[in-house]
C-alpha positions as CSV (number, residue, x, y, z in Angstrom):
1,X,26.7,6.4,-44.5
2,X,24.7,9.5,-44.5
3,X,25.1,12.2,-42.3
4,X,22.7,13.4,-39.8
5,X,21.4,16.4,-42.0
6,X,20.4,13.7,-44.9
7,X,19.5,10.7,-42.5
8,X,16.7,12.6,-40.6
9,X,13.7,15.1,-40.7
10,X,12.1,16.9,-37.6
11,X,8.7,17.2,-37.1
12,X,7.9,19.8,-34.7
13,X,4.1,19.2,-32.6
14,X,2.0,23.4,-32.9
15,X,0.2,21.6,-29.6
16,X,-3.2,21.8,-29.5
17,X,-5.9,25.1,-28.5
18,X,-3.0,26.0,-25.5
19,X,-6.2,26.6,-22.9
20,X,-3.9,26.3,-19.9
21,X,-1.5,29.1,-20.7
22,X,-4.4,31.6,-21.8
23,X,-5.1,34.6,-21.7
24,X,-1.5,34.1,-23.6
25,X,-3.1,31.9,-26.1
26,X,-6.2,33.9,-26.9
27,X,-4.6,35.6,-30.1
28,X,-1.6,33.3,-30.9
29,X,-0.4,29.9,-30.6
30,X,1.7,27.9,-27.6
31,X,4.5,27.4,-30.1
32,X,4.1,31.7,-30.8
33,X,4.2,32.9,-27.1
34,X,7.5,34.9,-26.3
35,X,9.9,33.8,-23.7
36,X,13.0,35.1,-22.6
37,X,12.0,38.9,-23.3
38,X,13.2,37.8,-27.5
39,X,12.1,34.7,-28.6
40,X,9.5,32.4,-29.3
41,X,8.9,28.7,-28.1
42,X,8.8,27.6,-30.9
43,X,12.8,28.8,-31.1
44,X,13.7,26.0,-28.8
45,X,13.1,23.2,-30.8
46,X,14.4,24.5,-34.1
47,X,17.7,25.7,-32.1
48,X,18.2,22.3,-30.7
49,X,17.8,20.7,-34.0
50,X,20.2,23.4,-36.1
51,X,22.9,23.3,-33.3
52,X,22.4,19.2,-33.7
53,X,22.6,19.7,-37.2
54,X,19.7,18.8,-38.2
55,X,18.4,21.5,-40.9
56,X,15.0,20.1,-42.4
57,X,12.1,20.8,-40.4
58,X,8.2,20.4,-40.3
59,X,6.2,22.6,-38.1
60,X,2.6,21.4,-37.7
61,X,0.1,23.9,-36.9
62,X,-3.5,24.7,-36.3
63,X,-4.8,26.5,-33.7
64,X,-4.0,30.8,-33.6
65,X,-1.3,30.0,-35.9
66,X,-0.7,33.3,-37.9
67,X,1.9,34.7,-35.9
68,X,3.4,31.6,-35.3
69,X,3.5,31.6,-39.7
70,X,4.7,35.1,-39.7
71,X,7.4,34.6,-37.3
72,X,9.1,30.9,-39.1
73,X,8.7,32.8,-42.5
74,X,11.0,36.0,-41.6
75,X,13.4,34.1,-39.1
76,X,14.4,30.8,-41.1
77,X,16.4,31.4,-43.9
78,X,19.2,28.5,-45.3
79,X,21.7,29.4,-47.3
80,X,20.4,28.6,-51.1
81,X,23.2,25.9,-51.8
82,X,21.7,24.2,-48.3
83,X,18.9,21.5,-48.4
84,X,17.8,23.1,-45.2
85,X,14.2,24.2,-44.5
86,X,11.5,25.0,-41.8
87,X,8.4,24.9,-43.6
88,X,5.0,25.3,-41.8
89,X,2.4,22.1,-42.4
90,X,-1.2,23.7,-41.1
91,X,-4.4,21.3,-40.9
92,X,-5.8,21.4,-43.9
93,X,-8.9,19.4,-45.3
94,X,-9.2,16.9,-48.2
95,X,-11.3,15.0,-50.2
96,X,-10.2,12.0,-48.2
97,X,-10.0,13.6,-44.7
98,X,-11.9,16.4,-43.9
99,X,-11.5,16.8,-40.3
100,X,-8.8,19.2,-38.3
101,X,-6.0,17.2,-36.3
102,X,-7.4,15.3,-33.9
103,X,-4.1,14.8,-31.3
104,X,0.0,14.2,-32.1
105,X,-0.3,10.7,-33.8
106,X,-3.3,12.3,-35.7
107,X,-1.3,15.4,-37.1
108,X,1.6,13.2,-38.1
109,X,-0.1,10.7,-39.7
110,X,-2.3,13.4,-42.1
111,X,1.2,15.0,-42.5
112,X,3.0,12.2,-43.9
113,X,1.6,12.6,-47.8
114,X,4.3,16.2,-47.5
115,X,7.0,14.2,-45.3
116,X,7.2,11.3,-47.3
117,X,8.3,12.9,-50.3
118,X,11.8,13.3,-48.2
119,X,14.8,11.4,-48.6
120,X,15.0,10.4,-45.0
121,X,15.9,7.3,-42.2
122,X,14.6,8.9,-39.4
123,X,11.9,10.9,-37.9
124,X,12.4,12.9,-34.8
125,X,9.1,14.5,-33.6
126,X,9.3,17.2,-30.9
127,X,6.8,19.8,-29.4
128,X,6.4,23.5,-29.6
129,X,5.9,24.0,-26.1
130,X,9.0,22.6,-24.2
131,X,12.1,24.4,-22.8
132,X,15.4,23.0,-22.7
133,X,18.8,22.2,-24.9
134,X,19.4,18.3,-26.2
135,X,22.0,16.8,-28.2
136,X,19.9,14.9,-30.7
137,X,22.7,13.3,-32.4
138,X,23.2,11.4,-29.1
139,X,19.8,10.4,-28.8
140,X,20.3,9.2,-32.7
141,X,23.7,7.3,-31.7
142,X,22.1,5.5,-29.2
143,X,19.2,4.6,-31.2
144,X,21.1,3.2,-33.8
145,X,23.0,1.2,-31.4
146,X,20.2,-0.6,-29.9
147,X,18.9,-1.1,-33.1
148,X,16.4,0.5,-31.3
149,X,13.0,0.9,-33.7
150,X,11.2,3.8,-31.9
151,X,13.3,6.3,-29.1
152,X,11.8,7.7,-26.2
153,X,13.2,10.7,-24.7
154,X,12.8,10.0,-20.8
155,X,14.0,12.0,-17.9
156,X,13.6,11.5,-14.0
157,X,10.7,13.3,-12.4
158,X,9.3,13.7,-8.4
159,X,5.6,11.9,-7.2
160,X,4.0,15.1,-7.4
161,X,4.7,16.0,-11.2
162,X,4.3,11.8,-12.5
163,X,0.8,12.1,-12.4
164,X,1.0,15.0,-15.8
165,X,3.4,12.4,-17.8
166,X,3.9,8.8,-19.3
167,X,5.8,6.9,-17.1
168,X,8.0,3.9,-18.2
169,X,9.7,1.1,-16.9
170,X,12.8,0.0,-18.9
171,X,15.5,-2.9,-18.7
172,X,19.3,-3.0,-17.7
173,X,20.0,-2.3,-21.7
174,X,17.5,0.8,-21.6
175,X,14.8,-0.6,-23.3
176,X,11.6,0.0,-22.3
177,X,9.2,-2.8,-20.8
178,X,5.9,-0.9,-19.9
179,X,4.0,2.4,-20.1
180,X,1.7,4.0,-18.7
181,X,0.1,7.8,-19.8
182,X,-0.4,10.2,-16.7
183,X,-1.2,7.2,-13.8
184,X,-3.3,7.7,-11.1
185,X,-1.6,8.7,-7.5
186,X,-2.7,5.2,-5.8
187,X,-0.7,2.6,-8.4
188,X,2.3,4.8,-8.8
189,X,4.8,2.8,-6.3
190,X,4.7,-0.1,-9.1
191,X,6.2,2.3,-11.6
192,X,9.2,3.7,-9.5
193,X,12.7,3.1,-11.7
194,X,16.2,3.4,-10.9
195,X,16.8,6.9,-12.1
196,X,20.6,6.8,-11.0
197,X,22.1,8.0,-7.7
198,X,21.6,11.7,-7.9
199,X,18.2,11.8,-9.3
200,X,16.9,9.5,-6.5
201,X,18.2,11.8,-4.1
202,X,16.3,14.5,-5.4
203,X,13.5,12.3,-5.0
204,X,12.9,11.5,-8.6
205,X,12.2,8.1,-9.0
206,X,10.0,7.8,-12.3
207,X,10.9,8.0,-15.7
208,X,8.7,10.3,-17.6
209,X,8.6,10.4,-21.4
210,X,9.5,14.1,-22.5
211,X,7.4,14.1,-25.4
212,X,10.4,13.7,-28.1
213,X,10.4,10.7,-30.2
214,X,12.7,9.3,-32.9
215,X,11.3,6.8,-35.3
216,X,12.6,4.4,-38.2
217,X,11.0,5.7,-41.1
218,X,8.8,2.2,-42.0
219,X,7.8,2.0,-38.4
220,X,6.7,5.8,-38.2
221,X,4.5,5.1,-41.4
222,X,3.6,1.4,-40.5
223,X,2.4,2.6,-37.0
224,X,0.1,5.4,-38.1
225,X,-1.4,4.1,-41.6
226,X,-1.6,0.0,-41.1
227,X,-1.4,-0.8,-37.2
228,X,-3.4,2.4,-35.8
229,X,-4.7,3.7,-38.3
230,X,-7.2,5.4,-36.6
231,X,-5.3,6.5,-33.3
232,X,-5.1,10.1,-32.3
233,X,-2.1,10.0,-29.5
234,X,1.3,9.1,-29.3
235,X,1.4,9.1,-25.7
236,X,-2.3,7.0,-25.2
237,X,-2.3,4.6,-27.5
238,X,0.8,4.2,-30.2
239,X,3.5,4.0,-27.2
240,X,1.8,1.5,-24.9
241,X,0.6,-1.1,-27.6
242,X,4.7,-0.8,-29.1
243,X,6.0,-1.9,-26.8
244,X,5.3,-5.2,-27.3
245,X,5.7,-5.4,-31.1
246,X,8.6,-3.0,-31.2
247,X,12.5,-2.2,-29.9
248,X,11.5,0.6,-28.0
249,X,14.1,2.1,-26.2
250,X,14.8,4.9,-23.4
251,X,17.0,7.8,-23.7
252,X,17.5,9.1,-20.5
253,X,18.0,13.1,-20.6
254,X,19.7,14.5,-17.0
255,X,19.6,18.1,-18.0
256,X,17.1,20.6,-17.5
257,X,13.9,20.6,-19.2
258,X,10.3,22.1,-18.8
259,X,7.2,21.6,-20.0
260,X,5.4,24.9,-20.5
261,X,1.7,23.5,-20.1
262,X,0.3,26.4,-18.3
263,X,0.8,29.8,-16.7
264,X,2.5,28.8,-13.4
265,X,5.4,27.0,-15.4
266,X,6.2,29.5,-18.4
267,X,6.0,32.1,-15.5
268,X,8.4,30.1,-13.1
269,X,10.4,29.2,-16.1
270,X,11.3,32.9,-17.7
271,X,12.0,34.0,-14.3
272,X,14.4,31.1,-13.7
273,X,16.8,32.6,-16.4
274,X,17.2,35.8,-14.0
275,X,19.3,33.5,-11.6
276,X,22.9,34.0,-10.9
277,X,23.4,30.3,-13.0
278,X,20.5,29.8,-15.1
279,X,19.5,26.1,-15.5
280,X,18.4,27.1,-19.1
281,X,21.8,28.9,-20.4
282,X,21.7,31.4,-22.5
283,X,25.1,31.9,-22.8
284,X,26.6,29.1,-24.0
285,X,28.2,29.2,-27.5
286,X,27.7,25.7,-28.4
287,X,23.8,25.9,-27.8
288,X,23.1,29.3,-29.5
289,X,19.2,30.0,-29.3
290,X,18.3,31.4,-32.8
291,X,15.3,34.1,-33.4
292,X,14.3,36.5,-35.6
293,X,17.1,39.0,-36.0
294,X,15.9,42.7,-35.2
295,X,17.9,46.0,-36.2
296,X,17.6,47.5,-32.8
297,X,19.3,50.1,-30.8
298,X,20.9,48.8,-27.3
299,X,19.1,49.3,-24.5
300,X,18.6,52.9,-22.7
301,X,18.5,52.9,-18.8
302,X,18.9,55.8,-16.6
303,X,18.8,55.9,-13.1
304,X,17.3,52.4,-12.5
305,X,18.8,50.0,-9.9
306,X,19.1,46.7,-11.5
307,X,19.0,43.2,-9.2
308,X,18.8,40.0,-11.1
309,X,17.2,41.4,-14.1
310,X,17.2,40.2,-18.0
311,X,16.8,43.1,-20.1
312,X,16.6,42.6,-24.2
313,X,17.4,45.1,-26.8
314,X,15.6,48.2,-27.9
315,X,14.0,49.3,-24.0
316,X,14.0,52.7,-22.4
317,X,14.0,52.5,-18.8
318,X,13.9,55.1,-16.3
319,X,12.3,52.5,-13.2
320,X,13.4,52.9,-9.4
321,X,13.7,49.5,-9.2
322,X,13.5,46.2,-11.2
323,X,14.5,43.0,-9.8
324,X,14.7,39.3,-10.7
325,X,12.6,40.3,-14.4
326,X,12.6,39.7,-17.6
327,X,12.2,42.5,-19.6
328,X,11.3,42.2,-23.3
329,X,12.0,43.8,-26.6
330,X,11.0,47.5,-26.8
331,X,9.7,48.3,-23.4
332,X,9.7,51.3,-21.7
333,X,9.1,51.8,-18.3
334,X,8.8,55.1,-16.9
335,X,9.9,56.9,-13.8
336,X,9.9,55.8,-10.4
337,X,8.1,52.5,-11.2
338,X,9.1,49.5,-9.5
339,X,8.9,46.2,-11.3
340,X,9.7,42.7,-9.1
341,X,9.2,39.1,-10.0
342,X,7.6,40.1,-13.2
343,X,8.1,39.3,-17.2
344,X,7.1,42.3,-19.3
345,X,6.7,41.0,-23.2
346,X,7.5,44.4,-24.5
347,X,6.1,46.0,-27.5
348,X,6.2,44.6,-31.7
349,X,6.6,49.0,-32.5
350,X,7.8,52.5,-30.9
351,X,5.2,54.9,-31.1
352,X,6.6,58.4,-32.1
353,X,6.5,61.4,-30.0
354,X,3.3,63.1,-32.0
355,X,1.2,60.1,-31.7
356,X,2.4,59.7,-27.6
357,X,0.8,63.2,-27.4
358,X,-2.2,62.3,-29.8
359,X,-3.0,59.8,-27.9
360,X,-2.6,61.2,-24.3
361,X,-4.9,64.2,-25.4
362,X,-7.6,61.1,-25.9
363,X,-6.6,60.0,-22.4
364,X,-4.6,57.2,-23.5
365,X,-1.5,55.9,-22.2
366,X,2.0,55.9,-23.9
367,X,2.7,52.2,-25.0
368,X,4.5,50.8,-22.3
369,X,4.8,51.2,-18.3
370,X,4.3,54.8,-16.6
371,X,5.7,56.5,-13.8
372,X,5.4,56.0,-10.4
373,X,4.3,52.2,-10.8
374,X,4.1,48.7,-8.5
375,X,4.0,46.2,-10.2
376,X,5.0,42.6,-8.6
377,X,4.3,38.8,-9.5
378,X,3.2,39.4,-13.1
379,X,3.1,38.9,-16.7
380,X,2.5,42.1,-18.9
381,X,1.8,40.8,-22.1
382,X,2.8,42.5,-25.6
383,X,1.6,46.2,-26.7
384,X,0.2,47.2,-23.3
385,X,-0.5,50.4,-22.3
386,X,-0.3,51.4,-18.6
387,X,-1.1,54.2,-17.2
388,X,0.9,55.9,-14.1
389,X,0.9,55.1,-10.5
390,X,-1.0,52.0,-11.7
391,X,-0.7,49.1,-8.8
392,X,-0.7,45.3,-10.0
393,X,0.1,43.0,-7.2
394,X,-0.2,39.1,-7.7
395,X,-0.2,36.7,-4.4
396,X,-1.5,33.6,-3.6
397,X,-4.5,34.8,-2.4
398,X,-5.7,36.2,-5.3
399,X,-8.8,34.1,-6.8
400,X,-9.1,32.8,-10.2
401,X,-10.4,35.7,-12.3
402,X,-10.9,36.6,-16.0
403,X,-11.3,40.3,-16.2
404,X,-11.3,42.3,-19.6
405,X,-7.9,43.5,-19.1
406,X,-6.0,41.1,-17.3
407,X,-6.5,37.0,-15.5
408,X,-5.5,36.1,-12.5
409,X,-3.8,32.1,-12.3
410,X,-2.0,30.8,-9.5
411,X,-1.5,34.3,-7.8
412,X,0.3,35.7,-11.0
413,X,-1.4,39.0,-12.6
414,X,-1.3,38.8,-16.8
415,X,-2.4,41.6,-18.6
416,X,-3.9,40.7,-21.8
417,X,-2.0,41.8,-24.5
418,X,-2.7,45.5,-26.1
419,X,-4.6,46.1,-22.8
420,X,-5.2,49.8,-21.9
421,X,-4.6,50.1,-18.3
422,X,-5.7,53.8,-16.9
423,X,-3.8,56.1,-14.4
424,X,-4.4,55.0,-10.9
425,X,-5.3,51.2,-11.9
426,X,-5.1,48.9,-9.0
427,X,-5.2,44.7,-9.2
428,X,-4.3,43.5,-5.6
């Protein structure tokens, strides 16, 4: 019997343009955007699948995808007696198929002329975009004891949220019955399930597909080149019409997990890791989250009051006051600045101390936060530059506004990455 690493290959979704989380988007890719002050999204999925042991990995890309290139080719490195691999797949056009990926199914199936080459059982697609910590080789176990021919990760959501997913109906052995993609509000009492005791409490009563997928290898290439062989979707129009001509079977998931689809989530979702017991756990041995290792110095902070704060390596801080932030790689924040309910990105350099003063004889700020700053209910994107006693305030009253140096989405301030905020700045 093979082992997991030989039976299976990951194929990890680069998601679409990402026009829902811009202005973080406008220069990079979903799968590219930092979270957690050090790492990329795209960390998540290829964590998850190394601490499952699953080393060989496809990442499909296409849209802003040059950092999202730069950052797989310097962080994933196998040992050479290791069959391991994260190799990037981008769109590409051929004689036979000269059009860009069209959707998930679509991306797969113009994949599967590299994949196919593989020794493999199994294929377990995932997106880029997604935030939590699975066990695959459950999922895989329970596949293969259901003689299960396509897997559906599933996991309980509330009324308000089943609306944005496919929701499923399954059977006493798990398997799944019916399917709907994103229903509309008035039929969703017909698709309630019986999520278990402690979910229903919470008030989630419908199984939502997550997105993850694990397929038999001839079903996988059956589905995409001979039975649909011009569907663009997974979630539209393979899993619906399988159902009937297929084992599918659920997998229900009871831990946490987050779809980052747009600006209010990744926001709510970074600064959930500033709790007292993160949901997403960081700090758990047995699901390390791997990134691109960075020589570094510790962090510097000097006078600062710190209340529920992440802080990752390589920042000088001299702030009043930061609480419940994330703050990222390289930042500096300057004195008597007060930072609250905020992410700052930090910076990809350190400028020296003749180019702060070249540049502050042209008016320009140091790279970074200055002194004598508010700033509250934001996201400060990578490479800023802001000026002092700068005031950036995001509330629920703020409108929906796309500004040169900053949008404002669901009350939350983000300043476009690189921007050059001047002394005095305010955004209320």
């Amino acid at each position: 019997m093979q082992s997991i690493s030989k039976s299976v290959v990951s194929v990890i979704l680069g998601g679409g343009a990402g026009s829902r989380l811009y202005p973080l988007t406008a220069s990079r890719s979903k799968p590219a955007v930092p979270i957690a002050g050090k790492y990329r999204l795209v960390d998540i999925p290829i964590s998850n699948c190394i601490n499952s042991s699953i080393n060989r990995m496809f990442v499909l890309t296409q849209f802003n995808s040059a950092s999202l290139n730069k950052h797989i080719k310097n962080t994933y490195h196998f040992s050479a007696f290791s069959t391991g691999f994260v190799d990037i797949l981008a769109a590409e056009q051929t004689p036979d198929n000269p059009g860009w990926f069209q959707g998930t199914a679509d991306a797969v199936r113009q994949s599967l002329r590299h994949i196919g080459n593989m020794d493999f059982e199994y294929v377990l697609i995932l997106s880029g975009d997604q935030l939590y910590q699975m066990d695959f080789t459950q999922m895989l176990a329970e596949h293969k004891a259901k003689n299960a021919d396509i897997t559906i990760a599933t996991i309980p959501v509330a009324e308000r949220e089943a609306t944005e997913f496919g929701i499923l109906k399954s059977n006493e052995e798990n398997l799944i019955t019916s399917f709907v993609e994103k229903p509309q509000k008035d039929i969703l009492s017909d698709w309630k399930s019986d999520t278990g005791t402690s979910m229903q409490q919470q008030g989630r009563h419908y199984l939502a597909s997550m997105g993850i997928y694990i397929f038999n290898r001839k079903v996988l290439f059956d589905l995409l080149q001979n039975v649909h062989p011009k569907a663009t979707d997974f979630g539209k129009e393979i899993m619906p019409d399988s159902i009937s001509n297929y084992t599918v079977a659920s997998y229900q998931y009871d831990g946490y997990w987050t779809d980052i689809g747009n600006i209010y989530s990744f926001y709510e979702a970074n600064l959930a890791l500033t709790h007292e017991v993160p949901a997403f756990n960081l700090f758990d041995n047995t699901k390390t989250v791997y990134s691109r290792p960075r020589m570094l110095p510790p962090a510097k902070i000097s006078g600062t009051t710190l209340e529920k704060t992440v802080i990752a390596e390589g920042c000088i801080i001299h702030a009043s006051r930061i609480e419940s932030s994330v703050v990222g790689i390289r930042s500096r924040i300057g004195y008597g600045s007060t930072i609250a309910n905020s992410y700052i990105m930090g910076n990809d350099y350190y400028e020296t101390l003749e180019e702060m003063e070249l540049n502050l004889n042209k008016g320009i700020p140091k790279i970074g936060i200055g002194e004598g700053c508010y700033i509250k209910n934001a996201i400060i994107d990578k490479n800023c530059r802001i000026g002092n006693d700068v005031r950036i305030n995001g509330a629920d009253h703020n409108e929906i506004i796309d500004h040169e140096l900053y949008t404002i989405k669901d009350g939350i301030v983000v300043v476009k990455k690189g921007a050059i905020i001047p002394d005095g700045f305010k955004i209320n």
